[in-house]
Backbone as a printed PyTorch tensor [residue, N CA C, xyz], in Angstrom:
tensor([[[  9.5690,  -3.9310,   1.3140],
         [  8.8580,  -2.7790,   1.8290],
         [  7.4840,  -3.1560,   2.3750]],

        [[  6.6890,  -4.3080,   1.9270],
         [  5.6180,  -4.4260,   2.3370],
         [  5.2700,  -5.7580,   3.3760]],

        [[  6.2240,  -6.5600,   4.0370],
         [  6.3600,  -7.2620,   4.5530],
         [  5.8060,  -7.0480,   5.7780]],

        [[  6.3700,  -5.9460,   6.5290],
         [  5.7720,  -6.0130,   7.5550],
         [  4.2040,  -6.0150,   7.8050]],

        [[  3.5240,  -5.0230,   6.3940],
         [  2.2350,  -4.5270,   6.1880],
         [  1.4860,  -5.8300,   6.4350]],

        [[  1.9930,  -6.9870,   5.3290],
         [  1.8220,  -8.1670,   4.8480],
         [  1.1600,  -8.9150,   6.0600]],

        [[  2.1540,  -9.1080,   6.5640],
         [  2.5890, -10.1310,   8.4330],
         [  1.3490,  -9.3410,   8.9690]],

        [[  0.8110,  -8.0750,   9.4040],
         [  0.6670,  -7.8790,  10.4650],
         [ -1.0540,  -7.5990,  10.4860]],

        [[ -1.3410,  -7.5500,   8.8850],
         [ -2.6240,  -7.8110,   8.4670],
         [ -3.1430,  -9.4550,   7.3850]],

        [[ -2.2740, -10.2940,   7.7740],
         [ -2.6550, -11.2580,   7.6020],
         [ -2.9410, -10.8200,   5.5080]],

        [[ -1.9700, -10.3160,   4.8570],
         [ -2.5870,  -9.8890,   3.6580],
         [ -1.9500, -11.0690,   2.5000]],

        [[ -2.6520, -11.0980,   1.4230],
         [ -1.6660, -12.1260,   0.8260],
         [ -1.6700, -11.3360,  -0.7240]],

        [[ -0.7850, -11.0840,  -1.2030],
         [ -0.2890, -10.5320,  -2.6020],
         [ -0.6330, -10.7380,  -3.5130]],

        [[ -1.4530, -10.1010,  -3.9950],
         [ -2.2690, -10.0320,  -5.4260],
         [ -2.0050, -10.4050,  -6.8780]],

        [[ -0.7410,  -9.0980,  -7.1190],
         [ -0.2270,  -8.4730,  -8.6810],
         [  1.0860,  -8.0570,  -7.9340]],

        [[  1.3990,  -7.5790,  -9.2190],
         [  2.9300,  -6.4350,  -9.2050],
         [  2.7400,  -5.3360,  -8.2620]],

        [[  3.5580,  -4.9760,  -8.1060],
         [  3.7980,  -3.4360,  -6.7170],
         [  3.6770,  -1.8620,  -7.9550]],

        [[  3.0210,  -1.1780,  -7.7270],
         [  2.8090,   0.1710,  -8.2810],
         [  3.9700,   1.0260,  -7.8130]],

        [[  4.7540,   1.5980,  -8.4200],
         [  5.3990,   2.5620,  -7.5590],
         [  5.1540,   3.9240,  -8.2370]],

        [[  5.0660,   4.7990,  -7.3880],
         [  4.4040,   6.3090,  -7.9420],
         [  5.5560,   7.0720,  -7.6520]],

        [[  5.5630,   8.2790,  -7.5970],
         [  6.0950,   9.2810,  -6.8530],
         [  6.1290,   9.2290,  -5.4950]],

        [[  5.0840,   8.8950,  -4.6750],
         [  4.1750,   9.4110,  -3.6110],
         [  4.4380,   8.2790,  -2.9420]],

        [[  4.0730,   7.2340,  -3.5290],
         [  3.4270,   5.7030,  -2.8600],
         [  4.2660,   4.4530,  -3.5310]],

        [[  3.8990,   3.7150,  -2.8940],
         [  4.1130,   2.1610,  -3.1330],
         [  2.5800,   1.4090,  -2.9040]],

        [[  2.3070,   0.8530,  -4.0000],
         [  0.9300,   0.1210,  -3.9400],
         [  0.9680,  -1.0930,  -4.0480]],

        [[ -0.0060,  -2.6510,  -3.5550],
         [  0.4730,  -3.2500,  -4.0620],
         [ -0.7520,  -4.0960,  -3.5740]],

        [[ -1.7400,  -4.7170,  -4.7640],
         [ -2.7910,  -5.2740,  -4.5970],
         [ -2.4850,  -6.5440,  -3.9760]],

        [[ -3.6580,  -6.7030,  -2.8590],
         [ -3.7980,  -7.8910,  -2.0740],
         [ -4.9440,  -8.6130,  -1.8110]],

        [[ -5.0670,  -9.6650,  -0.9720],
         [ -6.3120, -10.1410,  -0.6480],
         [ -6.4250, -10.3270,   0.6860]],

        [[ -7.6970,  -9.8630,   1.1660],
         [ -7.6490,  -9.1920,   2.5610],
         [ -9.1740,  -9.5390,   3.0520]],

        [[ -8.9380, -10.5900,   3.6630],
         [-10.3630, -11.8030,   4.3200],
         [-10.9680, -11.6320,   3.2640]],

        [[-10.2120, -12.6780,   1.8930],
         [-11.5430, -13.0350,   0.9600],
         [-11.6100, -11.7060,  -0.3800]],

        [[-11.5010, -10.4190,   0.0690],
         [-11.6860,  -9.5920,  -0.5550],
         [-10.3190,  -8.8790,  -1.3810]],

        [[-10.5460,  -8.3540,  -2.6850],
         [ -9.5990,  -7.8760,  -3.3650],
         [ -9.3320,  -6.6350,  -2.8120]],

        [[ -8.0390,  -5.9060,  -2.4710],
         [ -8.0760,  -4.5890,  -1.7450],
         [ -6.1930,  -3.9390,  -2.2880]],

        [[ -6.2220,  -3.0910,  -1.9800],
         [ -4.8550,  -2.2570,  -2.1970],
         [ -4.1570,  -1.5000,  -0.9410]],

        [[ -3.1170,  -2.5320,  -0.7360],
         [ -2.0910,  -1.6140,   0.4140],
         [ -1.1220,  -0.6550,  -0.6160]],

        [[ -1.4040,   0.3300,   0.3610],
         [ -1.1340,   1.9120,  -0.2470],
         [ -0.1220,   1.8500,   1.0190]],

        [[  1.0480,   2.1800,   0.6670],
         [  2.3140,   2.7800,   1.9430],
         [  3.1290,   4.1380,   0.8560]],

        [[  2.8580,   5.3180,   1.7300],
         [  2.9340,   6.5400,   1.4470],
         [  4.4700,   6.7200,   1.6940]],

        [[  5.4070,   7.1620,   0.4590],
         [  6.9380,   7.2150,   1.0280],
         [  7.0690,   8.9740,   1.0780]],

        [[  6.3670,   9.9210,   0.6340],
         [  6.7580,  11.5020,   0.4590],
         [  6.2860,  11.7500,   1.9130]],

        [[  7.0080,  12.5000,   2.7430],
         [  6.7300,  12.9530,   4.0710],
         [  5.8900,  13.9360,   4.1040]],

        [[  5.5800,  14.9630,   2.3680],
         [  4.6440,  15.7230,   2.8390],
         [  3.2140,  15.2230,   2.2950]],

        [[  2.9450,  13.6930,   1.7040],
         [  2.2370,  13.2770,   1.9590],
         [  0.7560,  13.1640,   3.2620]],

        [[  2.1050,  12.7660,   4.3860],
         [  1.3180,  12.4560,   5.2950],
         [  0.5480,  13.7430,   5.6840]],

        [[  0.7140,  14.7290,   5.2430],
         [ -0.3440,  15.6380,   6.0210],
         [ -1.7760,  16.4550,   4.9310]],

        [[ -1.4470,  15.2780,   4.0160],
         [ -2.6620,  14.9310,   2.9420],
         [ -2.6260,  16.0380,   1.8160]],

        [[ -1.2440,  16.6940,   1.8280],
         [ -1.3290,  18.1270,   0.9240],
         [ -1.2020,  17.1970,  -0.8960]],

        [[ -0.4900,  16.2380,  -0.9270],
         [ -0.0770,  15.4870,  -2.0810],
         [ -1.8980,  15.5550,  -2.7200]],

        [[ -3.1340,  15.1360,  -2.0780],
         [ -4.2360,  14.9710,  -2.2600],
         [ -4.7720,  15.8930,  -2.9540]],

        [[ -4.6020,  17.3170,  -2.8760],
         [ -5.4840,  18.4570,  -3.3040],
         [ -4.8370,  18.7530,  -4.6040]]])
């Protein structure tokens, strides 16, 4: 699932993958810095209602 994310930001894999309800998380390192790719799988996510 995160491969392409991986490839296309140059990211390199941290830890284990989070899986939520909502999301797939999965800490990386991203120029140097510790960071978290977040890929959102609920469609009504994307229109940020999951947030409130």
């Amino acid at each position: 699932m995160f491969e392409e994310y991986i490839a296309r930001w140059n990211l390199i894999p941290d830890g284990q993958a989070i899986i939520t309800h909502s999301s797939r998380l999965l800490p990386v390192i991203y120029q140097g810095v510790p960071a978290m790719l977040k890929v959102a799988v609920e469609s009504e996510c994307f229109n940020y209602s999951c947030y409130f």
